[in-house]
C-alpha positions in Angstrom: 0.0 0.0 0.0 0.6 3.9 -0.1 0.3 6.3 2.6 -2.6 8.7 1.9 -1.2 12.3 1.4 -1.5 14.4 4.2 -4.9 16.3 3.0 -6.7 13.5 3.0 -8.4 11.9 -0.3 -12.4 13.0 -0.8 -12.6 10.3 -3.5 -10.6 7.7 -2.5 -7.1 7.6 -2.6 -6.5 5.4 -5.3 -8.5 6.9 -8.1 -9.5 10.4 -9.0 -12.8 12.1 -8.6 -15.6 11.3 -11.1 -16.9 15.0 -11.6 -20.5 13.6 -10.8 -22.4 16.1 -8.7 -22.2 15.5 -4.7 -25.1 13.4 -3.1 -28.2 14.5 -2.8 -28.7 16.0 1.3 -29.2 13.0 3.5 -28.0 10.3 1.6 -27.1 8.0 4.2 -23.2 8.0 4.9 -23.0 4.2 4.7 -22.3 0.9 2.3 -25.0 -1.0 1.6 -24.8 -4.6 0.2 -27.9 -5.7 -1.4 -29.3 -9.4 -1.2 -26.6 -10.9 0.7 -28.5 -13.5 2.9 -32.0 -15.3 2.4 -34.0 -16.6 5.7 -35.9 -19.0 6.7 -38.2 -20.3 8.6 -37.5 -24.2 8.9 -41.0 -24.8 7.5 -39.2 -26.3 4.3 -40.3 -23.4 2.3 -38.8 -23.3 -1.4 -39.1 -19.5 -0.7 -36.9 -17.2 1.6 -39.5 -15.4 3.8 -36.9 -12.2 3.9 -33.6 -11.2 1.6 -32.0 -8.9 3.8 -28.9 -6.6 2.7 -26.2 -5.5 4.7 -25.1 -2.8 6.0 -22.1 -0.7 6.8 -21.5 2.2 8.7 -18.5 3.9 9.7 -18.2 4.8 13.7 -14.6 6.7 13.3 -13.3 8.5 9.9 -12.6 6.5 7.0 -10.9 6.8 4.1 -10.9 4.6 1.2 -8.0 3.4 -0.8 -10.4 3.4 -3.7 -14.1 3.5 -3.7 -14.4 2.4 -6.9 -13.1 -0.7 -5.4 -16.3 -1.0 -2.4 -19.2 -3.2 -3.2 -20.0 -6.6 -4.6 -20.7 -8.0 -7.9 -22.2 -10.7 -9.3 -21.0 -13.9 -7.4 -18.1 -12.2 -6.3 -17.0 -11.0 -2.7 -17.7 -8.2 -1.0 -15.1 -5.9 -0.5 -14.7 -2.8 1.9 -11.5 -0.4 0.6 -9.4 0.9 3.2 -6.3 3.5 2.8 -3.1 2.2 4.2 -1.5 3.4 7.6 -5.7 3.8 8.6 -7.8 2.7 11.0 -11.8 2.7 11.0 -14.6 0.7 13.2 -17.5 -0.3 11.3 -20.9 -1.1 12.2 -22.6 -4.4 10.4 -26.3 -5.1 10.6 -28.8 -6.6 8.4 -32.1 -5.3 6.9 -34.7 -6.0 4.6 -33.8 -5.7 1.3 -37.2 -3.7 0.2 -36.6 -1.3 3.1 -35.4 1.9 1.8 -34.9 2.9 5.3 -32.8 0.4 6.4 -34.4 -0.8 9.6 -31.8 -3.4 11.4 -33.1 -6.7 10.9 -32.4 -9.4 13.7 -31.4 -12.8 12.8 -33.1 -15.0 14.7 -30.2 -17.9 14.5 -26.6 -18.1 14.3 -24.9 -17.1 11.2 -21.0 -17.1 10.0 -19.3 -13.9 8.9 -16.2 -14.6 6.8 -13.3 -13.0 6.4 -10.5 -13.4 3.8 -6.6 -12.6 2.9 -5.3 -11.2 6.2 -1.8 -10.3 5.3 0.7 -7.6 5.0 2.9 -5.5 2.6 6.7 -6.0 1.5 8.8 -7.0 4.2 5.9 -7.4 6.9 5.3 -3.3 6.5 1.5 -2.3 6.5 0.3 -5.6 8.5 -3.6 -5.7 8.0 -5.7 -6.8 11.1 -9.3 -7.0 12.2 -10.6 -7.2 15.6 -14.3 -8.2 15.7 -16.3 -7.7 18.8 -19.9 -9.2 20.4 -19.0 -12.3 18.4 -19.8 -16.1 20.2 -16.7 -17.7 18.8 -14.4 -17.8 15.5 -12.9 -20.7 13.4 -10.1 -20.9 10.5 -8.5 -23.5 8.6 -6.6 -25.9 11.2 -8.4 -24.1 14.1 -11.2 -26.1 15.9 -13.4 -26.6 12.8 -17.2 -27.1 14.0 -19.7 -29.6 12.5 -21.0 -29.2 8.6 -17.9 -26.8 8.2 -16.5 -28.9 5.7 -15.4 -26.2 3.2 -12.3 -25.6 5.5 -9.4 -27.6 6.0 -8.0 -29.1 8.8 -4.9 -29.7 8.0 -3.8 -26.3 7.4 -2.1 -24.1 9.9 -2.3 -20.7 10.4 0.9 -20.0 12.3 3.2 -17.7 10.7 0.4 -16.3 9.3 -1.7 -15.0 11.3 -1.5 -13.7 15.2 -5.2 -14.2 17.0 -5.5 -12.5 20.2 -8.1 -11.6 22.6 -7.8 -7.8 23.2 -10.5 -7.7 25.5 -13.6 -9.8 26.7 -15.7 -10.5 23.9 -13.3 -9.2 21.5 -10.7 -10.8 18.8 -7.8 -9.3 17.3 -6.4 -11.3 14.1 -3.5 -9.6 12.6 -1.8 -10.5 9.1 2.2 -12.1 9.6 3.0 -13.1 6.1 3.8 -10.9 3.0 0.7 -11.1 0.4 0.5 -10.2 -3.4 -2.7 -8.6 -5.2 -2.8 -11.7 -6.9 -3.8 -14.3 -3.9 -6.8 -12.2 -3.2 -9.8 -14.6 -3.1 -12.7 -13.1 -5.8 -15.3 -15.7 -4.8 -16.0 -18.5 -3.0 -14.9 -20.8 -5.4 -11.6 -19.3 -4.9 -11.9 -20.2 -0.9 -12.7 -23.7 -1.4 -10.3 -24.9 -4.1 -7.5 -22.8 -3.1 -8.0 -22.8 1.1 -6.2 -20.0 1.6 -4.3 -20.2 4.9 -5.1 -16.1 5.4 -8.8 -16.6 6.8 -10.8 -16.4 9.4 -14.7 -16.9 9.6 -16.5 -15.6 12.7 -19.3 -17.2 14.3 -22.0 -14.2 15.3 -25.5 -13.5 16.3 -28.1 -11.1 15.0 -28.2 -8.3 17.6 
């Protein structure tokens, strides 16, 4: 990565501005990722009874490396751009995908949050990290796999790769050890299963 210059980057710091006129007065400040889960009921429904979206929003400043670069397309990933040398805390939740408003959504079941390619820049500079908090537990590859998990391999360690600690109660902290290229980013899930990259870690959550 690139520092960000000192002024800050109003488009992203990795592309230049579009020359589209500014959004419209409260246009939620916020990322919004439509149709991203289906639920259900248990009734054996062929149907989903609600297609939520999800949403992000930023608690501290953030900057992206390049917003052209946020969002998700077809059955790709989703991906959230972050500047180098930055740090921002995001909010998730969920909510209906017809609701303009965006009304949080609770999800009445456990759900798995996954994340992917953990790593750093040349010579261990610019080590990425995440720390997730008000999660039940977490799981990687070679880490305490649980039951119908079987997209994950167990054979596959994650030291010298990744650091996991607990920061503070109800909190993890999973920072990136080993140098990573653009090119071993994950674009789908297809990518996840037939490559198993060592650089992931899925979260196990609850809707609140």
């Amino acid at each position: 990565g690139v520092e960000p210059p000192s002024g800050g980057c109003p488009c992203g710091c990795g592309c230049v501005c579009s020359g589209l006129a500014p959004a419209p007065a409260g246009t939620p400040q916020q990322l919004r990722f439509s149709k991203v889960a289906s639920l259900y009921d248990g009734s054996h429904q062929t149907e989903p009874v609600q297609v939520l979206d999800l949403v992000l929003t930023n608690e501290t400043e953030y900057t992206p490396w390049s917003s052209m670069r946020n969002g998700r397309e077809g059955k790709k990933l989703g991906e959230v751009s972050v500047a180098a040398s930055t740090d921002t805390r995001f909010k998730f939740r969920f909510t209906d995908s017809n609701d303009t408003d965006g009304t949080p959504v609770v999800v009445p079941y456990a759900f798995d949050l996954c994340l992917f390619d953990i790593d750093t820049g040349v010579n261990g500079a610019l080590a990425e990290s995440v720390e997730a908090c008000n999660i039940v537990d977490y799981f990687h590859h070679g880490g305490g796999i649980p039951d119908g998990h079987g997209y994950l391999c167990d054979n596959i360690k994650v030291d010298g790769y990744l650091e996991i600690t607990t920061p503070s109660a109800g909190c993890t902290l999973v920072t990136g050890l080993r140098e990573g290229t653009g090119g071993d980013n994950p674009a789908t899930w297809d990518d996840v299963v037939v490559d198993a990259p060592s650089e992931s870690l899925v979260e196990r959550s609850y809707g609140h």
